[in-house]
C-alpha positions in Angstrom: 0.0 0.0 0.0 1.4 3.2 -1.2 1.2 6.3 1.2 1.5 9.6 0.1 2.9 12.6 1.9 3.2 16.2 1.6 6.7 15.7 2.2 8.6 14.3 -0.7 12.5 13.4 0.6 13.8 13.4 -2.7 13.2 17.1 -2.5 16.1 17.5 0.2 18.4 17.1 -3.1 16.6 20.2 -4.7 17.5 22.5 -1.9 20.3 24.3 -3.7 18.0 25.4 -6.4 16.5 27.9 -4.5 19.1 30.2 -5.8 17.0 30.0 -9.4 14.4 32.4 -8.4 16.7 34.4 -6.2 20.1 34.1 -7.0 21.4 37.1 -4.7 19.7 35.9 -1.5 20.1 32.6 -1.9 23.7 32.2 -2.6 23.9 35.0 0.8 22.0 32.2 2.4 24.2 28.8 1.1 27.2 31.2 2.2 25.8 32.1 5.6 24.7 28.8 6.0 28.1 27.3 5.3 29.9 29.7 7.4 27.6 28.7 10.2 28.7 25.2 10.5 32.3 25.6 10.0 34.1 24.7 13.0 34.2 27.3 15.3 34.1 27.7 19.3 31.4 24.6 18.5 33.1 21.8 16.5 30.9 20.8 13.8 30.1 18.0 15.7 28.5 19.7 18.2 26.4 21.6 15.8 25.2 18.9 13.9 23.6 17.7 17.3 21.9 21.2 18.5 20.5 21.6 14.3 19.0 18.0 15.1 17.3 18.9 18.2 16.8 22.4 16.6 15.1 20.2 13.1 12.7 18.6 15.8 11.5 21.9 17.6 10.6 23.5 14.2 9.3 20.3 12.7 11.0 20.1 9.7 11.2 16.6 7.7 14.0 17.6 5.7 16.5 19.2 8.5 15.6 15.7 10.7 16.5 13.5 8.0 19.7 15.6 7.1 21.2 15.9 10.6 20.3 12.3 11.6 22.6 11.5 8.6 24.8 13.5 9.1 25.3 12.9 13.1 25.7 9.3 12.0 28.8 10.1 9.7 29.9 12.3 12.4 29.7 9.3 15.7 26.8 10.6 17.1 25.4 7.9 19.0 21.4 7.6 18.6 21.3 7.6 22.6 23.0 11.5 22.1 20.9 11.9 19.9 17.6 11.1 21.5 19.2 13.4 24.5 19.7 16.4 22.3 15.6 15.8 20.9 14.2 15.7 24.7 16.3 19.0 25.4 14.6 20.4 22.5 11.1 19.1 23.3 12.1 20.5 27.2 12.9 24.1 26.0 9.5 24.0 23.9 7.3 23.0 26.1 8.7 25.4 28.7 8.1 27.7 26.0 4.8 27.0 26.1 4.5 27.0 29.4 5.7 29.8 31.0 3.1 32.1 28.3 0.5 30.8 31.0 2.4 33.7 32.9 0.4 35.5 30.7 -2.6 33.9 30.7 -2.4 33.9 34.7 -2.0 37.2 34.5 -4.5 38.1 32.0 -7.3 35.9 33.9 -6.6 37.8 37.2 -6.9 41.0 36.1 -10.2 40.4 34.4 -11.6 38.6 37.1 -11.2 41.5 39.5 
């Protein structure tokens, strides 16, 4: 049984062609992007492990499949890896969270 999905993974591959409609801001992007994940005070290591966690909190299919890949080639373990995805599911739902603050706040001054 075929399933379909609005997410095609083959599309990963097309990624660099977003420079055809905008060549200016997307080669910026690829440059930023690249400059980003050069080894720095972070090895590249370690940022391939926060951009997984960071793939999971925005929900993106494509960044997920990329940095799992690319963790693997880089000896992440999938126990690290599984870590780094519960700190980002942590920081979001605290995210969420803590905007009942405003809620809170927002129910008792209406209720006075």
């Amino acid at each position: 049984m075929a399933t379909n999905s609005y997410y095609d993974p083959s599309d990963l591959r097309k990624f660099e062609n977003i420079t055809e409609w905008s060549k200016e801001l997307g080669t910026k992007f690829f440059d930023y992007y690249g400059k980003v994940f050069e080894e720095g005070a972070l090895t590249a290591r370690e940022k391939s492990l926060i951009a997984l966690a960071v793939s999971h909190v925005v929900k993106c299919p494509y960044c997920i499949d990329s940095y799992t890949k690319d963790g693997l080639q880089r000896g992440i373990t999938k126990e690290e890896m599984m870590e780094a995805v519960h700190v980002g599911a942590a920081i979001e739902s605290g995210s969420t969270l803590v905007h009942g603050v405003q809620m809170m706040n927002k129910y008792n001054k209406l209720s006075m």
